[in-house]
C-alpha positions as CSV (number, residue, x, y, z in Angstrom):
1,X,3.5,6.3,15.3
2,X,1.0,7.7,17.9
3,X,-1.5,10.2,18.9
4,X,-1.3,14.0,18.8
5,X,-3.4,16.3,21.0
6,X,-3.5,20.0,21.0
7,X,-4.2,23.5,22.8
8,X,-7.8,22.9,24.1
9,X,-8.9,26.2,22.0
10,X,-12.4,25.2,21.8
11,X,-14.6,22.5,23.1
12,X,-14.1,20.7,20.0
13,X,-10.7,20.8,20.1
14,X,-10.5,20.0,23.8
15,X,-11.3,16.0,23.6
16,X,-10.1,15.5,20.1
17,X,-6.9,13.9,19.1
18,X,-5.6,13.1,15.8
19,X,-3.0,10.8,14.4
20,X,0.8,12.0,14.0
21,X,1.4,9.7,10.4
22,X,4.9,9.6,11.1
23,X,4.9,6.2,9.2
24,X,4.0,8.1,5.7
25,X,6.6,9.3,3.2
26,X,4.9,12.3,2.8
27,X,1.6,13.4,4.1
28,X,1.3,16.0,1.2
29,X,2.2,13.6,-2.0
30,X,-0.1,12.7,-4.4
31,X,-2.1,9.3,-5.1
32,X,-0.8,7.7,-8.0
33,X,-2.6,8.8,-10.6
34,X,-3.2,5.7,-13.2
35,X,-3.9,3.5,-10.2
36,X,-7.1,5.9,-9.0
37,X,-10.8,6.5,-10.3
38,X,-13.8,8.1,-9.4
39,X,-16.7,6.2,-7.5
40,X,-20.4,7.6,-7.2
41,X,-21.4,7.1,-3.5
42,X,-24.9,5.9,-2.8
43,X,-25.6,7.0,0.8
44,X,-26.6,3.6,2.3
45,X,-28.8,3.0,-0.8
46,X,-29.4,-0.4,-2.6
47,X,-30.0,-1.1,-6.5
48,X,-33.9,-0.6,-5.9
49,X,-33.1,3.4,-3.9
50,X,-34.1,2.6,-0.9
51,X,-32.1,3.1,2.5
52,X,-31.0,0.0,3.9
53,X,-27.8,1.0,5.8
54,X,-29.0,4.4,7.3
55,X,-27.1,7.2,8.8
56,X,-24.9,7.7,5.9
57,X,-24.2,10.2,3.1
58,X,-22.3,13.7,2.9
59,X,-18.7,13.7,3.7
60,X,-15.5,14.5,2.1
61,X,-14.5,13.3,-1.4
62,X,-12.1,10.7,-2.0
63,X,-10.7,9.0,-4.5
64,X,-10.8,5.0,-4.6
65,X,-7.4,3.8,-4.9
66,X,-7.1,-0.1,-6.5
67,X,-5.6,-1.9,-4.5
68,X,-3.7,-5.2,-5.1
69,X,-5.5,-8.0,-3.3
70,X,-4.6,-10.8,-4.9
71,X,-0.4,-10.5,-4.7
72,X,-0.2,-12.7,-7.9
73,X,2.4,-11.3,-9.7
74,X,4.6,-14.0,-9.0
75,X,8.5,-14.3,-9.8
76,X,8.7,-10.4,-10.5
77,X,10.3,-8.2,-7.4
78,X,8.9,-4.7,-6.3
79,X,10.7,-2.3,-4.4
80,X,8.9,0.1,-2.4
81,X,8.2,3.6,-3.0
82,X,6.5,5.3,-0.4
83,X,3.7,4.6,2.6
84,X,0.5,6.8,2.1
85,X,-2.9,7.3,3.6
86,X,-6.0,6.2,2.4
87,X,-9.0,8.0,2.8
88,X,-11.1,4.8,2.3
89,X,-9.5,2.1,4.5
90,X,-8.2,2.3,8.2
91,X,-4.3,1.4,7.4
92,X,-2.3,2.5,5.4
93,X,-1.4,1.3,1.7
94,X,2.1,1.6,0.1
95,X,3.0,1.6,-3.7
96,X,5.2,-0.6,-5.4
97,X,7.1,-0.5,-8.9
98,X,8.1,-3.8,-9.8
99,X,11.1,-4.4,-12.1
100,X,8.6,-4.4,-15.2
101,X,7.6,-1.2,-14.9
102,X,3.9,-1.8,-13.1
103,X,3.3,-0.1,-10.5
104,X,0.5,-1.4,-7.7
105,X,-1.0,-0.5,-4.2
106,X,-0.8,-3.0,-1.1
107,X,-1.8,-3.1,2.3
108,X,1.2,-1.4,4.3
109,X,2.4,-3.4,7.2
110,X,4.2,-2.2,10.1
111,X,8.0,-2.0,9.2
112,X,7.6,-1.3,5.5
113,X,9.7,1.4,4.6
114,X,10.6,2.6,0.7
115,X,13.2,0.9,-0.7
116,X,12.0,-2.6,0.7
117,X,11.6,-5.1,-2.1
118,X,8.9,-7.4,-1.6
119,X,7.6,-10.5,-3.5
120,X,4.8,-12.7,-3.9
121,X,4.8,-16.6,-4.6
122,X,5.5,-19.9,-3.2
123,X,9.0,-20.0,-3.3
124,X,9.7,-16.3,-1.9
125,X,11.1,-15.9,1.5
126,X,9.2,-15.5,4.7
127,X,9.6,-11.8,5.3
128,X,7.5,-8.7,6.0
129,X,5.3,-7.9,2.8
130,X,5.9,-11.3,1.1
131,X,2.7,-12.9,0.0
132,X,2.4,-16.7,-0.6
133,X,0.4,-19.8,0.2
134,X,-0.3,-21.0,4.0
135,X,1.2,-23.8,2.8
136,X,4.8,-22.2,2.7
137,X,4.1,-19.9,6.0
138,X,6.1,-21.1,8.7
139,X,3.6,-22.0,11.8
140,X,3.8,-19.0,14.4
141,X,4.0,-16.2,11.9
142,X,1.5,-13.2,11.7
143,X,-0.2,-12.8,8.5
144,X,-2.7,-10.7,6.6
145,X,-4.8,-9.7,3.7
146,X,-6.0,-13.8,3.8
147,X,-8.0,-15.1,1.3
148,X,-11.0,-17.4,1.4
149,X,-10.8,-19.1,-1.8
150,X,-7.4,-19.4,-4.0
151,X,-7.0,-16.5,-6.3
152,X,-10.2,-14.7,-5.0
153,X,-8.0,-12.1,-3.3
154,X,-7.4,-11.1,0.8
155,X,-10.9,-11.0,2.7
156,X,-9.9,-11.5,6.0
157,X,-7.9,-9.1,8.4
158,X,-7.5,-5.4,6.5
159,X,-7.9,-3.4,9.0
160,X,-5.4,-0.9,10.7
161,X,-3.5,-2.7,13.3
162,X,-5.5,-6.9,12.1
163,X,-3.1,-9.4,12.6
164,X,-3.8,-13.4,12.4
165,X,-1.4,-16.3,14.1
166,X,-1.2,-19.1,12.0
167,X,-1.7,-22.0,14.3
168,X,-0.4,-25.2,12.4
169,X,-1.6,-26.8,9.3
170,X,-2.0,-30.3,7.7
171,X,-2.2,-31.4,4.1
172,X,-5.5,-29.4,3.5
173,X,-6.2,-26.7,5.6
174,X,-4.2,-24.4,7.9
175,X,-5.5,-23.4,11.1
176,X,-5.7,-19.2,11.7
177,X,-6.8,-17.3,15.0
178,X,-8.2,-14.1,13.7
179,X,-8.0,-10.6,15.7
180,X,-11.5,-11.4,17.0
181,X,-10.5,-14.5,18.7
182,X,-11.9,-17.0,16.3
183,X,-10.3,-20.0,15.2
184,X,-10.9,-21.0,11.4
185,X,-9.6,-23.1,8.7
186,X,-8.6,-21.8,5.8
187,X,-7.1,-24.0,2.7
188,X,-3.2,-24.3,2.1
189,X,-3.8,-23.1,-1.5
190,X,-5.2,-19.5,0.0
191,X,-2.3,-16.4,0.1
192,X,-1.9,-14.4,2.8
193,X,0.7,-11.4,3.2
194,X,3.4,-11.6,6.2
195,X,3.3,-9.2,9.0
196,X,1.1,-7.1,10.9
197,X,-0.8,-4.3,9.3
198,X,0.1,-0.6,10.3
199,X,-1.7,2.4,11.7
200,X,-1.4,0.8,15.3
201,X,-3.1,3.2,17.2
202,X,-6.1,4.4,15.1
203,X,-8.8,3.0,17.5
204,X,-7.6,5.5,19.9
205,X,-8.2,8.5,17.8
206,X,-10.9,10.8,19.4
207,X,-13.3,12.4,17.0
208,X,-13.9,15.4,19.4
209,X,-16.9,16.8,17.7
210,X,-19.9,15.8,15.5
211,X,-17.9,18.1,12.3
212,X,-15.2,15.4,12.4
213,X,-17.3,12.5,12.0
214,X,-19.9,14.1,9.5
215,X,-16.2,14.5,6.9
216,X,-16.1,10.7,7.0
217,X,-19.5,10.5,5.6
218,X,-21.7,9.5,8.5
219,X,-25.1,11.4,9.2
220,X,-26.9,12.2,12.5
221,X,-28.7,9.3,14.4
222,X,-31.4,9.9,17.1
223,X,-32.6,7.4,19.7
224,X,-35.6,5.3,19.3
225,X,-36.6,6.2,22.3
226,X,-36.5,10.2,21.4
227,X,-39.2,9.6,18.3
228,X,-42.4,9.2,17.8
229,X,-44.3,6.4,18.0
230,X,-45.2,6.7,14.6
231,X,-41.6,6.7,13.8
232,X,-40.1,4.0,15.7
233,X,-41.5,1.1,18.3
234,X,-39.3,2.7,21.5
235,X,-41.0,6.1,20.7
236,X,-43.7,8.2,22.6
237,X,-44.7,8.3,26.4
238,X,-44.9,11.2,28.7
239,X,-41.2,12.4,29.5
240,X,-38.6,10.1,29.0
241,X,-39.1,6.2,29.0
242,X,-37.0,3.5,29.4
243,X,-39.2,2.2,25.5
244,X,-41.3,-0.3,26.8
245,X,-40.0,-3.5,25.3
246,X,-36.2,-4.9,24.3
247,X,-34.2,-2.5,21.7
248,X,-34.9,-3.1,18.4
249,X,-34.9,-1.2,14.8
250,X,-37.2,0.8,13.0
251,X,-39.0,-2.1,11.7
252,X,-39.0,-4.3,15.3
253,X,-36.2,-6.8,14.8
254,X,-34.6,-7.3,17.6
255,X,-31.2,-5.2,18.1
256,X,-28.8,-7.2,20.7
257,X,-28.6,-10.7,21.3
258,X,-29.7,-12.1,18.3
259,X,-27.8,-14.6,15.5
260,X,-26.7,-12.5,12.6
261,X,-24.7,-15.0,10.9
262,X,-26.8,-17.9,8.4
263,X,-27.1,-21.2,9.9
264,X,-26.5,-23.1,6.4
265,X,-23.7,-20.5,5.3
266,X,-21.2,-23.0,3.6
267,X,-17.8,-22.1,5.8
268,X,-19.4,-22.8,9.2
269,X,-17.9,-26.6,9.8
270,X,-14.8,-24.0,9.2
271,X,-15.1,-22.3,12.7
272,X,-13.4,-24.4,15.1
273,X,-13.8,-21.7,17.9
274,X,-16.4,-19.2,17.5
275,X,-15.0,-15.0,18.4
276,X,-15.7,-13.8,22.1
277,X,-18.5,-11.7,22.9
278,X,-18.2,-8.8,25.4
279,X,-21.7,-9.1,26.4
280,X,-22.5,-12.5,26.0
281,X,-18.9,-14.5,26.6
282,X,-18.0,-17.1,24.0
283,X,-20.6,-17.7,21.5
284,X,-21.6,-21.3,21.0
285,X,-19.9,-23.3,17.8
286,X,-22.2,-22.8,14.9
287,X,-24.0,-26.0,13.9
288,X,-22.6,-28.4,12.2
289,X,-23.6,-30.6,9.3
């Protein structure tokens, strides 16, 4: 795959690249239609109305396509049947009919191609696609689509291009290094899906222009330091100001810098190596028990 720029026809145009999707079947087919349904956005909103994740609404519809977290249909094979792009997800997902007649949506990894058969279980062979337990991963491998829990389904590394290295393991838990860096544990009993997600090169896609990013459903966002002091705590002064005080939101809580994961969240003596920062370095190990 890679990245396709064009005629610099406008000023849009002129920064903006887009992505070639060489790797789909066919950019024009349709979703599958029993494996699709309808979902009303809420534009940032929680159960109560109000806005707790702001700048978002608009944007083009989509369909949700279901996808098949879990890989648990065990002992039945699937054979591919073509790679498409999902509006709702960075990488690419690819259907599969297995030999019963069901047909189901994975994450796509980077080699999948229709009329692969893939499998999921504990006894299936170590190949690209396969789900199983870390416990039958052979150490060195990159995975995806990990769980958390057994049977909860993949939580960890979905993105376009996520890829985890599975360290070694012992009776009990199996040691990952995520795309971020960290090192965790994770339970043998927990699936994860062999190989490297696709789409490769969608972090360098350039948006170009404000038109591009309003489709995906993101709104407008203006500087603290542009409002009013009614508005926001960086706001007013004559001219421009540098705020006044350390960045922060709306409501004053401090924006850089600060801990954002729960001190007594129950998978921290899990973290054997916290992710690296690119402002602060290597974060210190969460505390321990």
């Amino acid at each position: 795959m890679g990245i396709t720029t064009y005629k610099p026809t406008s000023a849009g145009r002129r920064v903006s690249s887009v992505n070639d999707f060489v790797e789909l079947t066919d950019s024009r087919k349709q979703p599958e239609k029993s494996l699709c349904e309808r979902i009303n956005r809420r534009g940032g909103r929680n159960h109560h109305g109000f806005i707790t994740a702001r700048h978002r609404g608009g944007g083009a519809r989509r369909l949700y396509r279901r996808i098949d977290f879990r890989r648990d249909k065990d002992g039945v094979v699937g054979t591919v049947q073509s790679v498409e792009y999902d509006p709702n997800r960075s990488c690419f997902i690819a259907l599969v009919e297995y030999t019963d007649g069901e047909k189901r949506y994975i994450l796509a990894p980077t080699g999948l191609k229709p009329g692969d058969r893939i499998a999921s279980g504990p006894g299936v062979e170590p190949k690209i696609g396969n789900a199983m337990p870390l416990r039958n991963v052979p150490p060195g491998l990159d995975v995806h689509n990990i769980e958390m829990n057994a049977g909860q389904g993949g939580k960890l590394v979905r993105s376009a291009g996520g890829a985890a290295k599975l360290l070694s393991r012992n009776e009990s838990w199996a040691i990952l290094v995520l795309p971020s860096g960290e090192m965790r544990e994770v339970r043998v009993e927990c699936r994860a899906t062999i190989g490297q997600l696709g789409n490769l090169d969608h972090q360098n896609v350039r948006w170009g222009k404000a038109g591009r990013v309003r489709n995906k459903g993101r709104r407008p966002y203006v500087r603290g330091t542009a409002q009013n002091p009614v508005a926001h705590p960086l706001g007013g002064g004559e001219g421009r100001s540098g705020g006044g005080r350390h960045p922060c939101s709306p409501t004053g809580l401090l924006s850089k810098g600060g801990r954002t994961r729960g001190p007594r969240k129950p998978s921290n003596p899990r973290i054997l190596r916290r992710r690296w920062s690119r402002r602060y370095g290597q974060l210190p190990l969460p505390k321990r028990k």
